[in-house]
mmCIF entry with sequence, helices, sheets and N, C-alpha, C, O atoms, coordinates in Angstrom:
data_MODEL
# 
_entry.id   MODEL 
# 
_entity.id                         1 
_entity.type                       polymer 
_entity.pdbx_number_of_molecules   1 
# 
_entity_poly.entity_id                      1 
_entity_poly.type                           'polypeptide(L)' 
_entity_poly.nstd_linkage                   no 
_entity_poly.nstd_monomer                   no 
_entity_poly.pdbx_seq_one_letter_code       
;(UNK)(UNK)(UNK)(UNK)(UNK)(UNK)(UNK)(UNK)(UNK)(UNK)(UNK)(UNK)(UNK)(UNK)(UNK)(UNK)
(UNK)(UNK)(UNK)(UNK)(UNK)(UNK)(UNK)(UNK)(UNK)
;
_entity_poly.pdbx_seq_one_letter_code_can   XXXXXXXXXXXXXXXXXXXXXXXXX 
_entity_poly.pdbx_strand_id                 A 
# 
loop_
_entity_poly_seq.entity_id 
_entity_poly_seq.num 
_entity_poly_seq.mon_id 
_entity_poly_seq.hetero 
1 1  UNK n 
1 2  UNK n 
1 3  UNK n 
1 4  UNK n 
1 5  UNK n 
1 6  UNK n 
1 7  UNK n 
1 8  UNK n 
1 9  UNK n 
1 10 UNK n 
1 11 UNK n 
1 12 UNK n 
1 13 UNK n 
1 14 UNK n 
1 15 UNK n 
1 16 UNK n 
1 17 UNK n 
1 18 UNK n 
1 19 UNK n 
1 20 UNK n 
1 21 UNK n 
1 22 UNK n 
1 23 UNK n 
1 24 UNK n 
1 25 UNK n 
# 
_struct_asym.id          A 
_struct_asym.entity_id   1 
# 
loop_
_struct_conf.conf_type_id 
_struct_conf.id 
_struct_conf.pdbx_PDB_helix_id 
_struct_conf.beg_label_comp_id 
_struct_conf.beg_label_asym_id 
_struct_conf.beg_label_seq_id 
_struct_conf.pdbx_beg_PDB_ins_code 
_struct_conf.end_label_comp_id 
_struct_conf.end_label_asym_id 
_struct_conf.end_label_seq_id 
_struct_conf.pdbx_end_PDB_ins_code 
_struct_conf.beg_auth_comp_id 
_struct_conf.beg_auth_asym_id 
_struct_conf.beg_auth_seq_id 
_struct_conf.end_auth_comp_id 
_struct_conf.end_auth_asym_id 
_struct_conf.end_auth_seq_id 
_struct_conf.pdbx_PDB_helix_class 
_struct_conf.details 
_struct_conf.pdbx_PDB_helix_length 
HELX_P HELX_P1 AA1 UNK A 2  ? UNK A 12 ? UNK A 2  UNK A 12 1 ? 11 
HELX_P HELX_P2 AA2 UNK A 13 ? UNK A 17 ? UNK A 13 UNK A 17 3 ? 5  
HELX_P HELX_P3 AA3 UNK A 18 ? UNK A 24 ? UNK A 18 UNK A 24 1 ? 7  
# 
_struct_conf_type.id          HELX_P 
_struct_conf_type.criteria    ? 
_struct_conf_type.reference   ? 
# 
loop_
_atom_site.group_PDB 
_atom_site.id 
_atom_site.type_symbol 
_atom_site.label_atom_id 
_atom_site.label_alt_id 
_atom_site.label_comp_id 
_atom_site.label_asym_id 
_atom_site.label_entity_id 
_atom_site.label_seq_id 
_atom_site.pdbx_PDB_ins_code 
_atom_site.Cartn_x 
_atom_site.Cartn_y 
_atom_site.Cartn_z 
_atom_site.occupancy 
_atom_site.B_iso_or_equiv 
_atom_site.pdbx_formal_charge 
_atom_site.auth_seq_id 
_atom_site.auth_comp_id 
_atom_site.auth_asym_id 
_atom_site.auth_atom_id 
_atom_site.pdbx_PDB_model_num 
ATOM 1   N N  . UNK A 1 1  ? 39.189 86.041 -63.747 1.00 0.00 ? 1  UNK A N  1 
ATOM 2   C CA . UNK A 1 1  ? 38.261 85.902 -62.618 1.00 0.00 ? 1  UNK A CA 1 
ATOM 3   C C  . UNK A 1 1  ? 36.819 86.109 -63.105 1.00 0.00 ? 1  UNK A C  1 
ATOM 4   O O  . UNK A 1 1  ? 35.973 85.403 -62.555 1.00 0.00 ? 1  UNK A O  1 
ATOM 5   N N  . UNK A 1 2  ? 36.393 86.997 -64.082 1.00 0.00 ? 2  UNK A N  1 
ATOM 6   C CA . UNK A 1 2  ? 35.402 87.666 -64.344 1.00 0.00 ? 2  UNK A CA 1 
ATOM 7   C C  . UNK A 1 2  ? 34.937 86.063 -65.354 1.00 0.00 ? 2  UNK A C  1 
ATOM 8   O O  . UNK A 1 2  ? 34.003 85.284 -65.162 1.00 0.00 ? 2  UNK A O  1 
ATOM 9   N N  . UNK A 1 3  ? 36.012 86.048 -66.406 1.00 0.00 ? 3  UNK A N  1 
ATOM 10  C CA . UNK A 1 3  ? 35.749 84.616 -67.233 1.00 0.00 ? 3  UNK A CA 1 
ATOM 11  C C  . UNK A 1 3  ? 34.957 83.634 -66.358 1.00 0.00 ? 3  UNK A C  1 
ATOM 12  O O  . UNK A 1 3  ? 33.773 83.314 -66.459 1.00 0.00 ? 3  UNK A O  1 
ATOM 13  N N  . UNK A 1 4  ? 35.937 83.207 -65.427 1.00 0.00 ? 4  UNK A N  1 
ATOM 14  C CA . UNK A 1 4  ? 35.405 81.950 -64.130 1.00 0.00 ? 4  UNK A CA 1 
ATOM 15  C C  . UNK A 1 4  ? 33.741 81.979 -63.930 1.00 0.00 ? 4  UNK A C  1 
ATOM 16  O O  . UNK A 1 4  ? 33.034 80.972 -63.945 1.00 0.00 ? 4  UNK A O  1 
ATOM 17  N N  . UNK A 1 5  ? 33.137 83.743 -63.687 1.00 0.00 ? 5  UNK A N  1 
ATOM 18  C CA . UNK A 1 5  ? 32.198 83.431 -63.294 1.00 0.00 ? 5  UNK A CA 1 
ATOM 19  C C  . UNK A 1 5  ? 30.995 83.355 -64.256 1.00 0.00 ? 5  UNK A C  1 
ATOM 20  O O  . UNK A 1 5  ? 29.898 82.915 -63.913 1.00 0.00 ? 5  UNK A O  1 
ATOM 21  N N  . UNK A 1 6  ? 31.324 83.876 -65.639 1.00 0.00 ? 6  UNK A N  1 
ATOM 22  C CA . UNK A 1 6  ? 30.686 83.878 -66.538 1.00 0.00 ? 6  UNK A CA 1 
ATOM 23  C C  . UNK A 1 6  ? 30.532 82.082 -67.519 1.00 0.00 ? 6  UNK A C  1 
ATOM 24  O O  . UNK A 1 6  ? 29.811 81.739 -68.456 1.00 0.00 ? 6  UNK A O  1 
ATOM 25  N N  . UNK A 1 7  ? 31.377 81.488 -66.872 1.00 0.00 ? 7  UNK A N  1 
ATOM 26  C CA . UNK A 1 7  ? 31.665 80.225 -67.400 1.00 0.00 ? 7  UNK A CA 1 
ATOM 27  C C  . UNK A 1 7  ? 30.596 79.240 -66.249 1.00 0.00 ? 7  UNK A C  1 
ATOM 28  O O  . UNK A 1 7  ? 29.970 78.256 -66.643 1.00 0.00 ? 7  UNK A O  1 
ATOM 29  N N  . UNK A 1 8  ? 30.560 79.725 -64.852 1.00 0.00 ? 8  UNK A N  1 
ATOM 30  C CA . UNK A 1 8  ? 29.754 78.881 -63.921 1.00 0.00 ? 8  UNK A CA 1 
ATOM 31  C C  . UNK A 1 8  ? 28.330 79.202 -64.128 1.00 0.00 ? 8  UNK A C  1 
ATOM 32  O O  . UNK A 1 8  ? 27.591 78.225 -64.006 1.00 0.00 ? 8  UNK A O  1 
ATOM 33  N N  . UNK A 1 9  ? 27.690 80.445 -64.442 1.00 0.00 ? 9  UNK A N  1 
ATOM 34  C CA . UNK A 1 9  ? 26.883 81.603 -65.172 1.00 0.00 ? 9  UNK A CA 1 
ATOM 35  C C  . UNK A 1 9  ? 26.386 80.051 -66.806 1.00 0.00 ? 9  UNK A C  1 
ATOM 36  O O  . UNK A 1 9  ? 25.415 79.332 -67.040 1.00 0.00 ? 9  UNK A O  1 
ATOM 37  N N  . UNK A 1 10 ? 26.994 80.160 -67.095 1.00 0.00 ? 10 UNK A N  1 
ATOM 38  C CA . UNK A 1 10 ? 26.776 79.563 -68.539 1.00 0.00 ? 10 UNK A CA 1 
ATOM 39  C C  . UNK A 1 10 ? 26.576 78.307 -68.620 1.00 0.00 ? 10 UNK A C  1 
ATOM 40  O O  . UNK A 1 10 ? 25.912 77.769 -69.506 1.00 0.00 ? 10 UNK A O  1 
ATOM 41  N N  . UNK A 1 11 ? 27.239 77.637 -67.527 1.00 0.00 ? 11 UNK A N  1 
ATOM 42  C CA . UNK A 1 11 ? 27.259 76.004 -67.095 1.00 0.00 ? 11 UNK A CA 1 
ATOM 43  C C  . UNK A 1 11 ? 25.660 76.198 -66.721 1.00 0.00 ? 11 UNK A C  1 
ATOM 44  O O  . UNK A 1 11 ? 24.842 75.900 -67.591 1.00 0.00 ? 11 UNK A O  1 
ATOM 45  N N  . UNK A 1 12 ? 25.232 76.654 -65.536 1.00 0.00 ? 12 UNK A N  1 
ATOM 46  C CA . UNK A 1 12 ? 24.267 76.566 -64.962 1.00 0.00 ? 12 UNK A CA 1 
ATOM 47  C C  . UNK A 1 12 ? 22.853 77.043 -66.045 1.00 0.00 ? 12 UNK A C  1 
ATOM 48  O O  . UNK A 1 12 ? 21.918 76.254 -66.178 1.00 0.00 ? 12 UNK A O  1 
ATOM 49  N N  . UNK A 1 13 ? 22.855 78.077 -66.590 1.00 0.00 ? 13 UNK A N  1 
ATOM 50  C CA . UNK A 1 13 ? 21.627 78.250 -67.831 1.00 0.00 ? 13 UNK A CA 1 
ATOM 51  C C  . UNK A 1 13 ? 21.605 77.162 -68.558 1.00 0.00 ? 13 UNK A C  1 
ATOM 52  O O  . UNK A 1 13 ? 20.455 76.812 -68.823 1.00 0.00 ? 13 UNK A O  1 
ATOM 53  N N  . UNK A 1 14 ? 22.854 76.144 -69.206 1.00 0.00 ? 14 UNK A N  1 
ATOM 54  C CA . UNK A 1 14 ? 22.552 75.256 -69.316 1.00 0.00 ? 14 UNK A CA 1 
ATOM 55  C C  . UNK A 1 14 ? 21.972 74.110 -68.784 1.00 0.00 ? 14 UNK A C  1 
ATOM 56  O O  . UNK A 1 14 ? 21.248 73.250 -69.287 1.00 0.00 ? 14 UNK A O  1 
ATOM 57  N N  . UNK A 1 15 ? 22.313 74.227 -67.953 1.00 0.00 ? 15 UNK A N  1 
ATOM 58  C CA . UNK A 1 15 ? 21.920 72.780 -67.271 1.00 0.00 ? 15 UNK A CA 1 
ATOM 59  C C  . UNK A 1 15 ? 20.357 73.090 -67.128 1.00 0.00 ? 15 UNK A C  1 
ATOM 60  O O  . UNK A 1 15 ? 19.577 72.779 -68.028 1.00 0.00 ? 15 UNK A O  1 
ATOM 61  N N  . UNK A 1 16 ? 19.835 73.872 -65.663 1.00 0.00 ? 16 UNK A N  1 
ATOM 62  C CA . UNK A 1 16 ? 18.776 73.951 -64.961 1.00 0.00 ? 16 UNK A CA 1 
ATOM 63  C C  . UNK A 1 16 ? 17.930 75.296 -65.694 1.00 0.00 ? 16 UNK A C  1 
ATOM 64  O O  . UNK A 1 16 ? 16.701 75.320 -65.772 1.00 0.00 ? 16 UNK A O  1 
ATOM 65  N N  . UNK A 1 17 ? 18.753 76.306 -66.166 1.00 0.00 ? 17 UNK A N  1 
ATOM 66  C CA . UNK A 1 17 ? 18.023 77.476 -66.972 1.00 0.00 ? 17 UNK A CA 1 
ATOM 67  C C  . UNK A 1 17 ? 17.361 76.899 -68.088 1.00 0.00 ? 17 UNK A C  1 
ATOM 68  O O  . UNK A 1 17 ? 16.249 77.239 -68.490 1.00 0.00 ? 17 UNK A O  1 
ATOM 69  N N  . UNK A 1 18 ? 18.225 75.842 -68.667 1.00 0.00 ? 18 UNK A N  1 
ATOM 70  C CA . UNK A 1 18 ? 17.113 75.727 -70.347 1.00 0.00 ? 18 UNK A CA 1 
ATOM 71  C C  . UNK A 1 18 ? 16.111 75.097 -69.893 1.00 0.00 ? 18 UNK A C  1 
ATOM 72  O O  . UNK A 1 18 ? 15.100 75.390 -70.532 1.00 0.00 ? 18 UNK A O  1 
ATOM 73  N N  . UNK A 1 19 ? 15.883 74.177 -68.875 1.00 0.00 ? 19 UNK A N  1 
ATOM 74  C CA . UNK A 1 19 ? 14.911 73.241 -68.420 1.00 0.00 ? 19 UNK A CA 1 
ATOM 75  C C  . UNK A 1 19 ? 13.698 74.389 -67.705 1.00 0.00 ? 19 UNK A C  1 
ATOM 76  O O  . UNK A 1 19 ? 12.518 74.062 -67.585 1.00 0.00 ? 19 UNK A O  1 
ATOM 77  N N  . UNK A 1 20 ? 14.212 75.707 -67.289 1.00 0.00 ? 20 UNK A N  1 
ATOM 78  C CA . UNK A 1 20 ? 13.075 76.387 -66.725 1.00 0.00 ? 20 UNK A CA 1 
ATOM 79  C C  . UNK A 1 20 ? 12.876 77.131 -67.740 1.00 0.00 ? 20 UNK A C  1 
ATOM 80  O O  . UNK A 1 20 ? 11.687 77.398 -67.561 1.00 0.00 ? 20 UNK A O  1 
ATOM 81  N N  . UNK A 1 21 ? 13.312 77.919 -69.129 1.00 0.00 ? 21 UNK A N  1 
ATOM 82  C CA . UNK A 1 21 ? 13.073 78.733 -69.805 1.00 0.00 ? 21 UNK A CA 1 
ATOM 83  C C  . UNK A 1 21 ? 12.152 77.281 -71.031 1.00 0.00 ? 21 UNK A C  1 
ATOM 84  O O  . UNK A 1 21 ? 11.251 77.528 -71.834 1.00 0.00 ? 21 UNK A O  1 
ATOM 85  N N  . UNK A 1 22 ? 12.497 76.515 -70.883 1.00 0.00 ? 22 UNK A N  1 
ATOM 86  C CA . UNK A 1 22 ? 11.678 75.482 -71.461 1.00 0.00 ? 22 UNK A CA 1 
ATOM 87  C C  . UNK A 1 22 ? 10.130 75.579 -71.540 1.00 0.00 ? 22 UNK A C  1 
ATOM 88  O O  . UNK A 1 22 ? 9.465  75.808 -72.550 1.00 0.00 ? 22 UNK A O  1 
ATOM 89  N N  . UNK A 1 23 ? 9.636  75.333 -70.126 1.00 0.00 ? 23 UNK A N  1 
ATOM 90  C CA . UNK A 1 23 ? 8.949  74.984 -69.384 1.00 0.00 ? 23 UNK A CA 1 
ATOM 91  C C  . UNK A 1 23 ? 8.244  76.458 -69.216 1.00 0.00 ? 23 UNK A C  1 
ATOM 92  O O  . UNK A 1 23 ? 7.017  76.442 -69.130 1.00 0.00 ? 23 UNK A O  1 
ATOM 93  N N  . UNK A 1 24 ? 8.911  77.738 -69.161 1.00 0.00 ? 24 UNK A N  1 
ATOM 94  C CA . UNK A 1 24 ? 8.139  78.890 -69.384 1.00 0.00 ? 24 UNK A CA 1 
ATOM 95  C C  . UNK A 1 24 ? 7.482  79.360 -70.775 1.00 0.00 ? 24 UNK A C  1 
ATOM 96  O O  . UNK A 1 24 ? 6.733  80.293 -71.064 1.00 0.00 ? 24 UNK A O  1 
ATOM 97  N N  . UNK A 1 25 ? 8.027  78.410 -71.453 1.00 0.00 ? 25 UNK A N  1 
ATOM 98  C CA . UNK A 1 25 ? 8.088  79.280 -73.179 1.00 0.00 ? 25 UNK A CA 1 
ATOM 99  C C  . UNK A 1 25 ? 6.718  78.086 -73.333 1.00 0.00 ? 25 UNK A C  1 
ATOM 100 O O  . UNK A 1 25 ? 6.089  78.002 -74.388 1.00 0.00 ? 25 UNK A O  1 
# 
C-alpha cells in the first residue's frame, strides 16, 4: 500500500515536478 503511493509520488515528480524544479533551478 505504502509502495502504491510512493510509486504515484514518483510518477508525478516525474512528470510535472521535473518541469517545475526545472523552471525553479
Amino acid at each position: 500500500m505504502q509502495q502504491k503511493g510512493f510509486t504515484l509520488w514518483f510518477t508525478g515528480m516525474s512528470g510535472a515536478g521535473k518541469t517545475t524544479l526545472a523552471q525553479r533551478l
